[in-house]
Wavefront OBJ file of the C-alpha trace (Angstrom):
o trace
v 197.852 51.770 25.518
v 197.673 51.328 29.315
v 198.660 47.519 30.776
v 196.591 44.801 32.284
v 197.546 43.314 35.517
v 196.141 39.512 35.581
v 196.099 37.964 39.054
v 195.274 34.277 39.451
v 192.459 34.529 42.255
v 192.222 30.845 42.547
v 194.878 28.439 40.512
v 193.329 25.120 41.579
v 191.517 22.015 40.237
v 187.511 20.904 41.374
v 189.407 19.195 44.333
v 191.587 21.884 45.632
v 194.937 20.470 45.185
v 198.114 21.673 46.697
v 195.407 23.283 49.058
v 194.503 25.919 45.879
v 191.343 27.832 45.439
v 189.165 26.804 42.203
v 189.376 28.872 39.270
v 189.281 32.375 39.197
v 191.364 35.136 37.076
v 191.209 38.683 37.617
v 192.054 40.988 35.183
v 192.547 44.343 35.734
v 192.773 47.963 34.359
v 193.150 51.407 34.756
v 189.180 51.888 34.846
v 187.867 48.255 35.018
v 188.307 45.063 36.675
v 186.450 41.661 35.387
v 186.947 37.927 36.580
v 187.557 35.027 34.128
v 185.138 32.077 35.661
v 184.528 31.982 39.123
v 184.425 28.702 40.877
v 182.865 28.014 44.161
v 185.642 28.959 46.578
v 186.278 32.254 44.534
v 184.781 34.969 47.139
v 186.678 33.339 49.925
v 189.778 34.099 47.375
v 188.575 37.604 46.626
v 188.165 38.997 50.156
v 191.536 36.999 51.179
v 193.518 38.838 48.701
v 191.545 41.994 49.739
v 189.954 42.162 45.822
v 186.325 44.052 46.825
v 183.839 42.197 44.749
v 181.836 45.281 44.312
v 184.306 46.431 41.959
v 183.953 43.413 39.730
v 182.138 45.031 36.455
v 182.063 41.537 34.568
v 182.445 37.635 34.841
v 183.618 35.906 31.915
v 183.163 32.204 31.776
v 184.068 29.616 30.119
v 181.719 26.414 30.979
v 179.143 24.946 33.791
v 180.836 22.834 35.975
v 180.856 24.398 39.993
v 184.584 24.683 39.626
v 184.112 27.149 37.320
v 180.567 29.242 37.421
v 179.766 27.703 40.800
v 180.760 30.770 42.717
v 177.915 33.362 40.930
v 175.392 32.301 43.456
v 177.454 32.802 46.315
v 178.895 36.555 44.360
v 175.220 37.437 43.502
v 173.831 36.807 47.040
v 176.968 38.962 48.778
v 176.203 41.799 46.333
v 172.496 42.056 47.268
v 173.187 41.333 51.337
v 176.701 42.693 51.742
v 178.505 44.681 49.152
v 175.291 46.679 48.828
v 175.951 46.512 44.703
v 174.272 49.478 42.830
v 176.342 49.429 39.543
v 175.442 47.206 36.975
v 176.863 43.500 36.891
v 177.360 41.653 33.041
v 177.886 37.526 33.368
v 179.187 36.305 29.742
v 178.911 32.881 28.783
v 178.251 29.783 26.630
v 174.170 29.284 26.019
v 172.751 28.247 29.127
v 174.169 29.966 31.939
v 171.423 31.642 33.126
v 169.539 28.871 33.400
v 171.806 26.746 34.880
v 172.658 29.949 37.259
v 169.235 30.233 38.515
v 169.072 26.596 39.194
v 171.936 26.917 41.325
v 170.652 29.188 43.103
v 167.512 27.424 44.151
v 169.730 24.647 45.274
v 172.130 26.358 47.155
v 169.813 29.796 48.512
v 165.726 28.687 48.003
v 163.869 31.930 46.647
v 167.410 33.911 45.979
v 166.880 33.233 42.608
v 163.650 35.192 42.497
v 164.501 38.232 44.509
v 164.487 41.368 42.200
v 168.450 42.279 42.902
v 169.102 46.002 43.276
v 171.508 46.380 40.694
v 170.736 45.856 36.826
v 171.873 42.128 36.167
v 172.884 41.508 32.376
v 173.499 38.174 30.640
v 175.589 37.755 27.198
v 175.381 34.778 25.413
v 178.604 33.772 23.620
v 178.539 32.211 20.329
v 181.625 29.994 18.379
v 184.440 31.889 17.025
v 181.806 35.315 17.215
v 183.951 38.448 18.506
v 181.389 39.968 21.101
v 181.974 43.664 22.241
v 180.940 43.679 26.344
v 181.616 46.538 28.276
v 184.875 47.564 26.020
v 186.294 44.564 25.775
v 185.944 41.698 22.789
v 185.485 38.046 23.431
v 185.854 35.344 21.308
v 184.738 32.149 22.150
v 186.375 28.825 20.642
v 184.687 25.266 21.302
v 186.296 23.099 23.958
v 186.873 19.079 23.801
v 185.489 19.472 27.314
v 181.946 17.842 28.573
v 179.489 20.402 30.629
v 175.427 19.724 29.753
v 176.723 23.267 27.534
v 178.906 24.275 25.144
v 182.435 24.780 26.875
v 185.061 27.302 25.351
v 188.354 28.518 25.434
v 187.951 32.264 25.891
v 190.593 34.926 23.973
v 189.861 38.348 25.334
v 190.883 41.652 23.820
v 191.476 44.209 26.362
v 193.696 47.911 25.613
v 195.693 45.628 22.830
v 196.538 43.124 24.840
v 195.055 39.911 24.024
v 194.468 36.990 27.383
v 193.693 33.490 26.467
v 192.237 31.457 28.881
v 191.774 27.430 27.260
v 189.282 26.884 30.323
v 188.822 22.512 30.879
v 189.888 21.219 27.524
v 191.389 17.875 26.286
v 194.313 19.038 23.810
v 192.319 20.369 20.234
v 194.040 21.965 17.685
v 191.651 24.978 18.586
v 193.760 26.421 21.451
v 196.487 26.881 18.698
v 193.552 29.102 16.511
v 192.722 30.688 20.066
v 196.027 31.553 21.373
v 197.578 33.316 18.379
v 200.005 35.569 18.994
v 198.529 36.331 22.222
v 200.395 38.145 25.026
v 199.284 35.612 27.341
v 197.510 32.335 27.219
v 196.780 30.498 30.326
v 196.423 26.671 29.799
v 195.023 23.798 31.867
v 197.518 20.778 32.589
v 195.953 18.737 34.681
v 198.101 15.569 34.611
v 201.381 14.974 33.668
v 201.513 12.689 31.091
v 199.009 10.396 30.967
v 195.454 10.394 28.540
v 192.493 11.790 30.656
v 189.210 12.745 28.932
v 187.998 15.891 28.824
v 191.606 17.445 30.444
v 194.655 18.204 28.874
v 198.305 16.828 30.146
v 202.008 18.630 30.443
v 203.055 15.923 28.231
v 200.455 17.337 25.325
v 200.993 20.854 25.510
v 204.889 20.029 24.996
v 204.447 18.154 22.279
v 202.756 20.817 20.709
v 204.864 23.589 22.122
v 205.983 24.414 19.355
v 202.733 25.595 17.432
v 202.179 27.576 19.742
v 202.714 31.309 18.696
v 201.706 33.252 21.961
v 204.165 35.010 23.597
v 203.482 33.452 27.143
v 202.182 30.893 28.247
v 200.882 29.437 32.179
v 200.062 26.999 33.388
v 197.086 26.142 35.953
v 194.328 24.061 36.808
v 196.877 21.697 37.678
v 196.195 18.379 39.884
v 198.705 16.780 42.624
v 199.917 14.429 39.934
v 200.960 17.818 38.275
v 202.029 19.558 41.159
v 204.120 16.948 42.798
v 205.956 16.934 39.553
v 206.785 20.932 39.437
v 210.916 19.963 39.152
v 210.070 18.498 35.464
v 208.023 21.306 34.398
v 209.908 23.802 31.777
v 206.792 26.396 31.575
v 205.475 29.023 34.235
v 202.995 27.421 36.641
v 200.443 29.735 38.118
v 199.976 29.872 41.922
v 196.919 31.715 43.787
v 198.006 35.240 43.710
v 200.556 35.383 41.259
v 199.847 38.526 39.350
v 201.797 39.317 35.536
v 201.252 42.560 33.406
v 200.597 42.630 29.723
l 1 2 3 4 5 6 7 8 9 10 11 12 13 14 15 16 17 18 19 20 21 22 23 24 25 26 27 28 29 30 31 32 33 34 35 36 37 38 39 40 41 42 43 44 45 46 47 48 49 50 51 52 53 54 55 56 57 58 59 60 61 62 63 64 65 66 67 68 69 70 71 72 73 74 75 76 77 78 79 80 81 82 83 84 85 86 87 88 89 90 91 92 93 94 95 96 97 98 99 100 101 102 103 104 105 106 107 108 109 110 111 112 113 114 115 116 117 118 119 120 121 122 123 124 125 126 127 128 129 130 131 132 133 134 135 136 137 138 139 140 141 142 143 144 145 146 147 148 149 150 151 152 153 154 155 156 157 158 159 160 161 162 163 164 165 166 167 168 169 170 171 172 173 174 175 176 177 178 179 180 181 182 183 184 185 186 187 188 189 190 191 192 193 194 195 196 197 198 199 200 201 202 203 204 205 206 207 208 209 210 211 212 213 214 215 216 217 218 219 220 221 222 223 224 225 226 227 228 229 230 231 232 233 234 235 236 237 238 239 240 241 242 243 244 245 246 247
């Protein structure tokens, strides 16, 4: 059983607060590394923190807002122009994403979207609570109280026995308990403090709830300045943009 290293490429909200790059997790291996949603700043994160996007074998995510998948267009283009990718590249994700992927792509690069890449590009469709083997690891996919124009999930990934949790954008649902059980590591959003925002979960909510929670760790992120002016009164771990933890 060999250990994971998870490093929080980008820790931040849609608005970069605290001056933090938008979501990104990296998670890596003896033989493999894969990224957990990839928001639009993520590349800028990756070559900052010197992580070579070539080696990226998969990108997990979890729903389609920009924050989130709006980085693929920007990682597809630089392996076609500069990484020079030749090894094959898997996106997983809720119905939809390569729609919505190609669509960004029009937007952002007109034509990219219909350039025959040089690498073999594979999609995997994740359904509800439906363990999916990708590239030897299994993902499980548990609905989100989130809004996206597509289902949103919380992702729990099994990787060399260890299990990572990721709740993605979720207002607090008894799910993330299902999801995060007994889990090595789950990595929650807590994007305000303590008041009620839709779609987004709060500090105040998680701790109320603390204790049904049955992981072994948990981390915060995603977190907003309301959050992150408030670190003094926080009890649990908050992530920061290149904090890195081994399961």
């Amino acid at each position: 059983m060999g250990q994971v290293e998870v490093r929080f490429v980008g820790s931040g909200d849609a608005f970069g607060s605290g001056g933090r790059f938008q979501t990104c997790i990296a998670l890596r291996t003896s033989d493999d590394l894969f990224l957990v949603d990839c928001g639009a700043s993520s590349l800028i994160a990756m070559r900052q923190q010197q992580i070579e996007p070539r080696d990226v074998s998969k990108v997990l995510i979890t729903h389609l807002h920009g924050d989130h998948f709006g980085g693929l267009p920007f990682f597809l283009l630089d392996a076609q122009l500069v990484s020079k990718r030749t090894e094959p590249l898997t996106l997983v994700g809720p119905p939809g994403l390569e729609k919505r992927l190609l669509g960004a792509m029009e937007i952002f690069f007109a034509g990219s979207s219909e350039v025959e890449p040089n690498f073999e590009l594979r999609f995997v469709e994740l359904k509800p609570r439906t363990p999916t083997s990708v590239d030897g690891i299994e993902v499980t996919a548990f609905p989100a109280a989130h809004f996206s124009g597509a289902p949103s999930y919380s992702l729990r990934v099994e990787i060399d026995r260890k299990v990572f949790v990721y709740s993605g954008d979720t207002q607090w649902t008894d799910t993330l308990i299902e999801a995060s059980d007994q889990a090595d590591l789950f990595v929650c959003e807590s994007y305000v403090f303590d008041r009620d925002v839709a779609l987004h979960n709060s500090y105040r909510t998680i701790m109320q709830h603390r204790a049904r929670l049955t992981c072994k760790r948990i981390v915060l992120t995603h977190m907003s300045e309301d959050v992150l002016s408030r670190a003094g009164e926080i009890e649990l771990p908050m992530a920061e943009d290149g904090l890195r933890l081994t399961l």
